[in-house]
C-alpha positions as CSV (number, residue, x, y, z in Angstrom):
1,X,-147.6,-31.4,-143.9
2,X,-151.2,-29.6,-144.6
3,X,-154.6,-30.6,-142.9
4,X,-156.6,-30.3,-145.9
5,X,-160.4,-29.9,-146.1
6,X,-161.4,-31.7,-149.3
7,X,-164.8,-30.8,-150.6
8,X,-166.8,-33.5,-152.4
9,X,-164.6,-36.3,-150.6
10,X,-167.5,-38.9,-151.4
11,X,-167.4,-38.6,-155.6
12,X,-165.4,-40.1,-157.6
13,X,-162.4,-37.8,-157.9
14,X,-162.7,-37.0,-153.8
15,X,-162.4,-40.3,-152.8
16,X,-159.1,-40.5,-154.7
17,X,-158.1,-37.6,-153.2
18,X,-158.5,-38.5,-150.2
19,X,-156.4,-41.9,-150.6
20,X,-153.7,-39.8,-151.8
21,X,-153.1,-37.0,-149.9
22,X,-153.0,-39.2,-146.9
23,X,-150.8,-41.3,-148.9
24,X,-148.9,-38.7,-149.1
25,X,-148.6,-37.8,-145.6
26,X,-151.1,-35.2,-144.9
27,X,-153.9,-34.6,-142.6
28,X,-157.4,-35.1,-144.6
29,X,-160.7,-33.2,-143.0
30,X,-163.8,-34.3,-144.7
31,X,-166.5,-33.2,-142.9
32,X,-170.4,-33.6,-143.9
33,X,-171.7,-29.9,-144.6
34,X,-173.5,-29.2,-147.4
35,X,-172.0,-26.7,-148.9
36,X,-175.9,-25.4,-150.7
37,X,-176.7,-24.5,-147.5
38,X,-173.7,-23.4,-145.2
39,X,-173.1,-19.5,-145.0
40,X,-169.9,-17.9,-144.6
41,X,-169.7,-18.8,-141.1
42,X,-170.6,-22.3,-140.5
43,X,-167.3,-22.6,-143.2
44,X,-165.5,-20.3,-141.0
45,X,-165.7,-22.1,-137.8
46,X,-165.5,-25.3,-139.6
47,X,-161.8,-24.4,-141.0
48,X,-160.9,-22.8,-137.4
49,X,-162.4,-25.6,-135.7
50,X,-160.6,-28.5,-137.9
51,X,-157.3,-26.5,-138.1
52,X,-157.4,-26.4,-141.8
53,X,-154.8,-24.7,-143.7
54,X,-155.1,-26.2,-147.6
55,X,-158.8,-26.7,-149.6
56,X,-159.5,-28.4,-152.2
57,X,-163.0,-27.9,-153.6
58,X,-164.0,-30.9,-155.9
59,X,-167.4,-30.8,-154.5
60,X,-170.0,-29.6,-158.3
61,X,-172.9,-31.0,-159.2
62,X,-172.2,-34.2,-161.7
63,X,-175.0,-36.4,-162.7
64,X,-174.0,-37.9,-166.2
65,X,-178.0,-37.3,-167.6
66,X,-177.7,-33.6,-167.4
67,X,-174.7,-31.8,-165.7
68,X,-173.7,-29.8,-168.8
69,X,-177.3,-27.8,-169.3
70,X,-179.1,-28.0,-165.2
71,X,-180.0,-25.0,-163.2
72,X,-177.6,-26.0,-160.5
73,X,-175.0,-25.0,-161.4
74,X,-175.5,-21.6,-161.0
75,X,-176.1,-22.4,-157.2
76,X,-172.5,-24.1,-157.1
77,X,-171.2,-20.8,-158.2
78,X,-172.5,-19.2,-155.1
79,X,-171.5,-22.2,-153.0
80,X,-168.4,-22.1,-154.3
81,X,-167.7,-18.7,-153.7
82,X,-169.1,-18.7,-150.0
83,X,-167.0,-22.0,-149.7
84,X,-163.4,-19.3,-150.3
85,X,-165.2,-16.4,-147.9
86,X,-165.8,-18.7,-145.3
87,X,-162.6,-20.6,-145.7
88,X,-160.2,-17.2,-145.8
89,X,-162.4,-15.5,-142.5
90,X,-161.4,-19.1,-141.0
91,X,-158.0,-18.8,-141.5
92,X,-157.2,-20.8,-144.3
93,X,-154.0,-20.3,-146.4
94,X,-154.3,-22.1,-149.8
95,X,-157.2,-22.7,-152.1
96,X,-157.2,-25.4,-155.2
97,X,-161.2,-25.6,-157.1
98,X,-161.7,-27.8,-160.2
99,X,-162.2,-26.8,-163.5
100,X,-162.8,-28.4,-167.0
101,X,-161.2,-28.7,-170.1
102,X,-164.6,-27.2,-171.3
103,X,-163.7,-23.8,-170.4
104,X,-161.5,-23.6,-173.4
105,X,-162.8,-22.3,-176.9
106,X,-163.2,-25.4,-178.7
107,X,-162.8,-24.0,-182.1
108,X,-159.5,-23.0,-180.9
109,X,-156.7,-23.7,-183.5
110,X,-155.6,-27.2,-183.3
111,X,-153.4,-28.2,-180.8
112,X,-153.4,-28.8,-177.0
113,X,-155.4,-26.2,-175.1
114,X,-152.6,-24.0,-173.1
115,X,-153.7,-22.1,-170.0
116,X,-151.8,-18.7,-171.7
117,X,-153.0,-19.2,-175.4
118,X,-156.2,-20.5,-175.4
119,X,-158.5,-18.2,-174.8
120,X,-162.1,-19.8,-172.6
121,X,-165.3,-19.6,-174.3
122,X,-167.4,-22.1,-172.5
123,X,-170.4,-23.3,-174.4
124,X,-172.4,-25.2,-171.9
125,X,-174.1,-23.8,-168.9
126,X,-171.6,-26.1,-166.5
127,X,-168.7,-24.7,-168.7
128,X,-169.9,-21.2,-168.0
129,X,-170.1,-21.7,-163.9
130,X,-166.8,-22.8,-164.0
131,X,-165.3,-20.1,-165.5
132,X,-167.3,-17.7,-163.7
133,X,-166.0,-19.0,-160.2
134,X,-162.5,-19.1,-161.7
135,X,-162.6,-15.8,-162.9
136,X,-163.8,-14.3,-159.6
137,X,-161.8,-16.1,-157.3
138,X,-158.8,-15.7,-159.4
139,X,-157.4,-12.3,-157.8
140,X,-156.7,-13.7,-154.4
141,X,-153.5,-15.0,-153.1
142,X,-153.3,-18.6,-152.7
143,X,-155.6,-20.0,-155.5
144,X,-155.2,-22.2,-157.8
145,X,-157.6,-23.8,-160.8
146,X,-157.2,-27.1,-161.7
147,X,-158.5,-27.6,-165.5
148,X,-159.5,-31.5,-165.6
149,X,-159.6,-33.3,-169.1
150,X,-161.3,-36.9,-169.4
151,X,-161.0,-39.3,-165.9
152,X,-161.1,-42.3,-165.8
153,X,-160.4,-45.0,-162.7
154,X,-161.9,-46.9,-160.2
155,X,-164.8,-45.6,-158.9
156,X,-166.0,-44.3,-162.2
157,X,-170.1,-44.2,-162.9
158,X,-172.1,-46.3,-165.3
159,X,-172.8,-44.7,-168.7
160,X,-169.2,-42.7,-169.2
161,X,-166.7,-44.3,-171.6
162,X,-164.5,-46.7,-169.9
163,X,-167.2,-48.8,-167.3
164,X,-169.7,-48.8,-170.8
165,X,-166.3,-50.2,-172.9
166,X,-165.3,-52.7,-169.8
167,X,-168.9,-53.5,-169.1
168,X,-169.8,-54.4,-172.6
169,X,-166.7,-56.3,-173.1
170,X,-167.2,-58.2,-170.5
171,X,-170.7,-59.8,-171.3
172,X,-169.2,-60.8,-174.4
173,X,-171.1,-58.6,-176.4
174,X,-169.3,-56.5,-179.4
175,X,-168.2,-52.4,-178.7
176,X,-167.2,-49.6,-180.8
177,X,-167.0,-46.3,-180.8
178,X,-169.2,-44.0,-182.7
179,X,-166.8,-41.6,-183.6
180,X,-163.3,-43.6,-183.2
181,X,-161.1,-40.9,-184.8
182,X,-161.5,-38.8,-182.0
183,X,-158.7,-38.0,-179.9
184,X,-159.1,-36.9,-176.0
185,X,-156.7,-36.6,-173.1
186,X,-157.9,-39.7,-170.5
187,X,-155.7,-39.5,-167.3
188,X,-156.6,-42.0,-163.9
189,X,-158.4,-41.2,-161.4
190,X,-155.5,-42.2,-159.1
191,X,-153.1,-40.0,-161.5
192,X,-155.1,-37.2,-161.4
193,X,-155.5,-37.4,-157.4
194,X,-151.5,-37.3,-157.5
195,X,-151.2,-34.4,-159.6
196,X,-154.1,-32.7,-157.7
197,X,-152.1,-33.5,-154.5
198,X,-149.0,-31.9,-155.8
199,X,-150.9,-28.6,-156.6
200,X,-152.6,-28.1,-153.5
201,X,-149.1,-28.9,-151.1
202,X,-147.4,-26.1,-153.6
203,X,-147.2,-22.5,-154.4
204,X,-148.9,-22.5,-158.4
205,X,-151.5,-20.0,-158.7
206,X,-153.9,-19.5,-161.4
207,X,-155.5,-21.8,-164.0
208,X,-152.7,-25.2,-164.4
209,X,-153.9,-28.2,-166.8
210,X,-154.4,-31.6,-165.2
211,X,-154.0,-35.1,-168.0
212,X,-151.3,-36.6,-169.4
213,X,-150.7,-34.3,-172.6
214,X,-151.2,-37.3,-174.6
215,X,-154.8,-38.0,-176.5
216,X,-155.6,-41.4,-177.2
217,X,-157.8,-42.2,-180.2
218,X,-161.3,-43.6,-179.0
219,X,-160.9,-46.3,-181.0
220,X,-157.3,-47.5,-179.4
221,X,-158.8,-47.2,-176.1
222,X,-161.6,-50.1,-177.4
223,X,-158.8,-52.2,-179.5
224,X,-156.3,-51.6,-176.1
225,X,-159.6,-53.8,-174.1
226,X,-160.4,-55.8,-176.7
227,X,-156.8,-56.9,-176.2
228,X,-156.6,-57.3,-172.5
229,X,-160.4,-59.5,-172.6
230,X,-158.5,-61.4,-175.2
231,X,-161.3,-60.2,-177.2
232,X,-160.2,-58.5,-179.7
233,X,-162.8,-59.8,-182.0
234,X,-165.3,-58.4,-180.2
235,X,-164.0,-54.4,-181.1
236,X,-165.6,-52.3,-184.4
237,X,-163.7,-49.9,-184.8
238,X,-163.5,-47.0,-187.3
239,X,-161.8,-43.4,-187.9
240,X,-164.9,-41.4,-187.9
241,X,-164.6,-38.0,-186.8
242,X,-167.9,-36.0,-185.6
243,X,-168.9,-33.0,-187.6
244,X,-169.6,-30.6,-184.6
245,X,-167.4,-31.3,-182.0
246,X,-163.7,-30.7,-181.9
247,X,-161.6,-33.6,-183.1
248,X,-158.9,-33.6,-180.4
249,X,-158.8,-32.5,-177.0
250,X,-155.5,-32.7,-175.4
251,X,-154.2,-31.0,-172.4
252,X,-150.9,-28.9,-172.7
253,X,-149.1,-29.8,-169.5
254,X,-145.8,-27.2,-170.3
255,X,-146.8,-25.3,-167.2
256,X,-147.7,-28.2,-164.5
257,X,-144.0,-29.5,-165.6
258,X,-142.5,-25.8,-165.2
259,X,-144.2,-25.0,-162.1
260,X,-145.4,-28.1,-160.6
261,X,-143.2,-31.1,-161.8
262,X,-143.4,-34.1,-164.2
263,X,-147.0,-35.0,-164.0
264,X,-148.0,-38.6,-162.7
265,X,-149.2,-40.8,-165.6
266,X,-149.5,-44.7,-166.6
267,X,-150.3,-45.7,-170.1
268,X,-153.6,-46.5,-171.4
269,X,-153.3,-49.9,-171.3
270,X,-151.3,-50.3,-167.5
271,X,-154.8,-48.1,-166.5
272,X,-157.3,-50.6,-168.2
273,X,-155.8,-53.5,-167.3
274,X,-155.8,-52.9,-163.6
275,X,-159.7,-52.2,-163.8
276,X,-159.8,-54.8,-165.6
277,X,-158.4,-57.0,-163.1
């Protein structure tokens, strides 16, 4: 099994990480550097010190309010990128970073978004960061890019989707989506931290989708709570679609299944119900 040095093991998606790759028999190495601030060589001693062979980087700057548009990003770019110097001159083998769904041109044709088809034309300064690292990391040996769709799980922060949907319900006030024809791609956290596991322990290089490769309407994710509060009552619904934002955004998962294996999902309503528990 790998010793794995798992950036960002505090945030949401680390944490699961780190449940599952021990889960899953390896060694975990989550040491507190910040990576803003480490050079090349603090990394490099760091993976030589810790014996680390595998990386994955979910460490990114992610406050809800304004992770799409802030300055920071750009400095994540350069963190990210010392992070894979540091890591390589340590003597570390395999390298997995996080990416977004966002990469993607979203006036793409319909469809799911495929890593060979669709071509990336981020529109938000986050989006943009992302593919930059990607694209400059992409010509070494070893690396992978994970492209995330919508998360949801245990763990998750006020204000996103599922805790406002949850939340809401559960006061016993009325929820509904603004825009319930919508459809996106929502995989768990814990899901997610088993495909993520999967990538890093094997040999898939390049940009691979992460989701289930099945979009849910917005407005069956409210009915599928409203249900489980016994609720139902409580859920407006409607099949509004927004006028400047793409109406679904699904995940084509042909190559994770080709090169990686049938991915790790649970339906919508298995999900809800055991946050809901």
């Amino acid at each position: 099994m790998a010793r794995i040095l798992v950036t960002g093991a505090t945030g949401f998606v680390g944490r699961a990480l780190v449940r599952r790759l021990r889960a899953d028999g390896h060694e975990v190495a989550a040491p507190r550097l910040d990576l803003l601030e480490a050079g090349e060589d603090e990394v490099a001693r760091l993976v030589e010190a810790e014996r680390v062979t595998h990386c994955l980087h979910a460490a990114w700057y992610t406050s809800h309010a304004d992770y799409l548009v802030a300055d920071i990003n750009r400095d994540w770019v350069a963190a990210s990128l010392r992070l894979a110097a540091g890591f390589r001159a340590g003597g570390g083998r395999r390298l997995v970073g996080l990416g977004t769904c966002l990469e993607y041109d979203q006036d793409a044709p319909a469809g799911p978004f495929s890593e060979s088809a669709t071509p990336l034309r981020p529109e938000t300064l986050y989006a943009r960061c992302k593919v930059e690292t990607f694209e400059r990391l992409s010509d070494q040996g070893g690396f992978a890019w994970a492209r995330l769709f919508y998360i949801y799980g245990p763990g998750d922060r006020a204000g996103r989707l599922v805790p406002y949907i949850l939340d809401t319900l559960a006061r016993g006030a009325p929820a509904g989506p603004r825009f319930g024809g919508s459809r996106r791609d929502y995989v768990h956290v814990d899901d997610l931290a088993g495909q993520l596991s999967r990538i890093v322990a094997g040999d898939v290089e390049g940009a691979v989708n992460t989701g289930t490769g099945a979009a849910v309407r917005l407005s069956e994710m409210f009915e599928t709570a409203g249900a489980l509060f016994a609720r139902p009552d409580l859920v407006q619904v409607n099949d509004a679609l927004p006028g400047n934002e793409r109406a679904s955004i699904e995940a084509d998962m042909t190559r994770f299944r080709a090169e990686v294996g049938d991915p790790e999902t649970r339906s919508l309503r298995d999900g809800l119900a055991g946050l809901i528990e």
